[in-house]
Each structure stands twice: as C-alpha cells, then as structure tokens.
N, C-alpha and C positions, 0 to 999 in steps of 0.2 A: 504494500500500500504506500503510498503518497501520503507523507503528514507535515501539516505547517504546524512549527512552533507559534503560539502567539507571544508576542511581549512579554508576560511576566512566565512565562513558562522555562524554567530551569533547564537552559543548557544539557546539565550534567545527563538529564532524563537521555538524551538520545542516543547516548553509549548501548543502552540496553534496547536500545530499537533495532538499529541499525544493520543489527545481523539479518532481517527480517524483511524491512522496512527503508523507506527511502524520504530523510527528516530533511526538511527544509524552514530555516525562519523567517518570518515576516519579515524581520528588518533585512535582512540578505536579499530580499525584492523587492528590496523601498516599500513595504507595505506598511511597518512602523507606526507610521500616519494617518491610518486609513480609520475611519470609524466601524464599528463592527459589524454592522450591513455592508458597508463596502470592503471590506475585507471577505467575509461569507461569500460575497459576489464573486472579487478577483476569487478567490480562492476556487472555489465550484469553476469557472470558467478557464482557471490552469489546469482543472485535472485533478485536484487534490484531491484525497479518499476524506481524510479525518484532518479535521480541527484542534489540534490541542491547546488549550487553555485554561487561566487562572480563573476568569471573568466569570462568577455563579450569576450575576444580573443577566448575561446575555440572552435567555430563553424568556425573561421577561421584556426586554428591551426590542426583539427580534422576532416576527412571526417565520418561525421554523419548519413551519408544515409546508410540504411540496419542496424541500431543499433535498439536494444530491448527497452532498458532503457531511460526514458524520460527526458531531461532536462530543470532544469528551470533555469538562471539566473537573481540575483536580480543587480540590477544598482546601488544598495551600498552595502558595506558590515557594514558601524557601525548602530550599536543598536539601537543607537538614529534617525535617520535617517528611518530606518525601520519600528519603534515598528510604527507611525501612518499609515500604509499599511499593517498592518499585514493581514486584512480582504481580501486584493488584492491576497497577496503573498499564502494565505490560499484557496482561489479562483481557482486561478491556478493548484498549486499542486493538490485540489480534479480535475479539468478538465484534466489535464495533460492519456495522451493518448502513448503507446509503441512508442519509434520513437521520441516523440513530442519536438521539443524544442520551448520555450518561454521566452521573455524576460519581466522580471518586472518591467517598470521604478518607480524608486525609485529618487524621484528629492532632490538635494544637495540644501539645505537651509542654506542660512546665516545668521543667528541674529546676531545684531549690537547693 
C-alpha cells in the first residue's frame, strides 16, 4: 500500500512499515500546507491507499463517506508514546480497507 504520513505523525513509525508498504510525507510533497480536505483530495488523486494521522477532529471536520483512501488515526502523536503499539498501529494499517477509517488508541502514560 501507498501511505502518506501526515504532519504530526512520527517519522520513526515508518521503519516498521516499510518492509511492506511504501511511506511517503506530506511535507516531502509540499502538502504540509494543505488543509485536510485538501490534503484527503491530493492524496486520493496521487494514488495513496491510507492516510496516516494524529488529527482525531478530522472525521468531524470532513465528510468521509464516498472517499477512496483509508484513514487511520493514532491517539498520540509522540514517539515515545507510540513506539510500545507499534505492533497495533502496524495491525491496522495492513487491515485498513478503501473508505476505512480507524482509530488507534494510543493511551497517555504518566511516569512519576
């Protein structure tokens, strides 16, 4: 599959795609900029499979019905936070279906 990182989506994640998958970021397209309709747009019209993203508003901000390109939302955006869900967030993405969106919680730990 074809997957655009969006903005706040953690780099690191794509290590553990890439075997698979073929990761591209937003900003490596000049899309950085793009609001998230227009983004969704370009992205469906390059071909992309799956949307990867921080933005939990987007499903509200966006009417998602009739879209190509799947989206996953993860429920954090840092690294650290993620990296022990990678296997989840990896999970997904290979399920991830035209249309799909999916949210991956990602729980906010405190150490003290």
């Amino acid at each position: 599959m074809l997957i655009l990182f969006d903005n706040g989506t953690p780099r690191s994640l794509a290590r553990f795609l890439i075997d698979h998958h073929t990761v591209t970021e937003a900003r490596a397209r000049d899309w950085d900029e793009l609001a998230n309709g227009e983004l969704l747009n370009a992205a469906e019209a390059a071909g992309f499979d799956v949307l990867l993203t921080t933005d939990k508003n987007v499903r509200f901000q966006q009417n998602l019905s009739g879209r190509r390109i799947a989206l996953v939302v993860l429920g954090q955006g840092r690294w650290s936070l993620i990296r022990p869900h990678v296997a989840k967030v990896v999970a997904v993405v290979n399920a991830a279906t035209p249309g799909s969106y999916t949210e991956v919680d990602i729980p906010f730990q405190m150490n003290f």
